[in-house]
Structures are given as structure tokens and as C-alpha cells.
N, C-alpha and C positions, 0 to 999 in steps of 0.2 A: 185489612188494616184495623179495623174493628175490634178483633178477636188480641190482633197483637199490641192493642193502647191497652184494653182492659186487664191483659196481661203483665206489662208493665206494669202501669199505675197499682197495681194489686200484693204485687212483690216490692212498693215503693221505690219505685225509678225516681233521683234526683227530676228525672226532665227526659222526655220524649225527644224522638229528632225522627221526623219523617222525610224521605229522601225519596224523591223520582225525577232521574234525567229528561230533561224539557225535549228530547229524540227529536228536535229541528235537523233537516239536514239540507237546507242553503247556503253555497256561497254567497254570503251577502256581498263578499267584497269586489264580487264579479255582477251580482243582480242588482245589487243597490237594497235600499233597504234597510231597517231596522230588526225583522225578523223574519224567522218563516212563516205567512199567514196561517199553514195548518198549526203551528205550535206558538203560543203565542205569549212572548216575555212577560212577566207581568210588572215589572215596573214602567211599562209603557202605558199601561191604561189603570194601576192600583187604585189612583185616584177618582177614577169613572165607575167604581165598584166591581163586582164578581164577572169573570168574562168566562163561559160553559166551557170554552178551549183550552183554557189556561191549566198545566197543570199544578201548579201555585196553589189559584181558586179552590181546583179539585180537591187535593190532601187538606185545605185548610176548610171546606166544608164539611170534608166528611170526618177532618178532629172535631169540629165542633158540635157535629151532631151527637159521636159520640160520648165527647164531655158532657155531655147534658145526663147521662146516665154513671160518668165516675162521682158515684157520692155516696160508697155504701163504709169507707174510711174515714172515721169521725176525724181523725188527728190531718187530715186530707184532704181537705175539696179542691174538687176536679174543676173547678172555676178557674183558680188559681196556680192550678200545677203548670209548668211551661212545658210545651208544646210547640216545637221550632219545626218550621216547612222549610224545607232546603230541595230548591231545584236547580241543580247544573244547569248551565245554558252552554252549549247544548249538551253536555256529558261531564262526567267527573272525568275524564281522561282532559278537557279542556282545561279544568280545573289545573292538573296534573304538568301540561302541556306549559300552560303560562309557568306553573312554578320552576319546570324546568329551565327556562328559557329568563328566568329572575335568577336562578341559584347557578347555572352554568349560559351567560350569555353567547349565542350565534346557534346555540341548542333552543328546541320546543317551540313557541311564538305567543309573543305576549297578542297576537291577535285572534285565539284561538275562537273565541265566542262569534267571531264573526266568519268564520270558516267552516267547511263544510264536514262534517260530523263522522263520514264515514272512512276517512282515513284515519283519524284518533286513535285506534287499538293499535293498528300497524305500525304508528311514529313514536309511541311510546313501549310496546310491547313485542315489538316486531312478529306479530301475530295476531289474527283477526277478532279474538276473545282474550280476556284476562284470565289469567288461573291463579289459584290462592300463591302459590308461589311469586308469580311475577307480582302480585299485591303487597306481598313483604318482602322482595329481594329488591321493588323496584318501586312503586308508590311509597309505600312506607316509609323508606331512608329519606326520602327527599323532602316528604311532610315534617319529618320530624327536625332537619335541618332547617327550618325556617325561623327567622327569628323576630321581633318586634314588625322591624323595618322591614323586610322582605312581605311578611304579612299582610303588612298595610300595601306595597306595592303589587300583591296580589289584589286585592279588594280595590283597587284605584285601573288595576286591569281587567277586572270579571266585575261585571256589575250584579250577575248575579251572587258570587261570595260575598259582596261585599255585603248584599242581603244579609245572607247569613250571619257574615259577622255583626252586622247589627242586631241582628236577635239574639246571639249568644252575648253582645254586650249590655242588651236590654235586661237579660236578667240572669246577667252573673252574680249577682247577689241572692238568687233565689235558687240557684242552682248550685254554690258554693256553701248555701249556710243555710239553706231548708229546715224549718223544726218536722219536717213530716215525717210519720212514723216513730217517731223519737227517738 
């Protein structure tokens, strides 16, 4: 990850987005529970500080270590560049799965975060992997079909998007209209 912020930031990327799926695979809705103990949400303890499990934690320590060396771009600092952590809970097929189940109701399941992870590929792809194909014949249309309101009902379903979305609305202004690089 290291190699690929310095690389960005160097060719002036508007704004970083680091992504890795939170790979919980509990049915919470059968176990009970708020998450899977080995992977663990992190808007459940954000407030308690860094948790070594978390992969939230993880991506947003090791941007920040790196940012300490983005400053060789005068027009640039790496203080200020945004740097958004986006981790699926538990997969972007969940992701995927609620948007589904928003844009064609009694399809996908707006309960997806709380379901057990290892069927995901199969209810959305009808095959145990994604391949770039089914990424744009089959994620893609459906993303791109979303509108305001669907949006926000995805972020009011995934507590993790809705992370997300809060970081992309924190600094949409700085991501839309950046003087960096000039």
C-alpha cells in the first residue's frame, strides 16, 4: 500500500481511496451479535481508539505512516491530501447485495452486513468469484442506477457505506476543487 499512495500522490491523485473487505464470515442473525470477533467493525469501538483487529485501524495507520513522507510536492502536502478508508462489512458484494434488494425489491437483502459472507459471490454472480465481466455486466449497471434517495437508503442499510459516504462528503470540496498540482 505504501508503494501504491506514493504513487498516486506523485502523479497528483485528486484523493486516495483505500479499500479492504472486513472478510467477517458470521451469521450474526443466527449467533447474535454485533460482529465477528475475529474482524472487528470499527464503528463499534472508533470511539475507544485504534483496535490491532480492525481493518479500518489497519489501512488508516499504515496511510498515515506513509503520509508523513508525502512532502517531496511543494503545490502538495501530504497532510492535507484526502485519504478515504473504505471497508465493506463484510464484502462489497454486501454492498452490492443491499443495492440490489433497494433498486429491485424481494431481490438481494437489505440485511446483508449481518449475514454470513460466504454466499455473497454466488447470490449476486451466480459463481464463487467475480470476474471483470460480471463487474461491469453486473455491479456496474446497478451502481450507476442509484440515485440521491436510493443512496442515502443504502448508507441507512450498511453502516459501513455509510462510513464511507461520510468521508467522501467530508471532503468533497477538496476533492472536487483541489488547487494541487495546478
Amino acid at each position: 500500500m505504501d508503494r501504491a499512495l506514493r504513487r498516486f500522490y506523485a502523479r497528483c491523485a485528486q484523493v486516495a481511496i483505500l479499500a479492504m473487505d472486513n472478510d467477517g464470515n458470521l451469521d450474526l442473525r443466527s449467533v447474535g451479535g454485533q460482529e465477528d470477533p475475529k474482524r472487528p467493525r470499527h464503528w463499534l469501538h472508533a470511539e475507544s481508539g485504534l483496535h490491532a483487529e480492525c481493518r479500518w485501524c489497519q489501512l488508516h495507520n499504515s496511510a498515515e505512516n506513509t503520509r508523513q513522507a508525502l512532502n517531496w510536492l511543494p503545490d502538495k502536502p501530504g497532510a492535507a491530501w484526502p485519504i478515504l478508508i473504505v471497508v465493506p462489512v463484510e464484502s462489497i458484494e454486501a454492498w452490492l447485495l443491499i443495492t440490489r434488494a433497494i433498486l429491485q425489491p424481494g431481490t438481494g437483502s437489505l440485511h446483508a452486513e449481518r449475514e454470513q459472507r460466504s454466499s455473497f459471490k454466488m447470490r449476486l454472480y451466480s459463481r464463487p468469484a467475480a470476474t471483470l465481466d460480471d463487474v461491469r455486466d453486473i455491479a456496474l449497471p446497478m451502481i450507476r442506477q442509484l440515485n440521491a434517495d436510493q443512496l442515502q437508503s443504502l448508507s441507512d442499510h450498511s453502516q459501513s457505506f455509510a462510513n464511507f459516504a461520510e468521508q467522501v462528503e467530508r471532503h468533497r470540496d477538496e476533492i472536487l476543487t483541489s488547487p494541487f498540482c495546478g
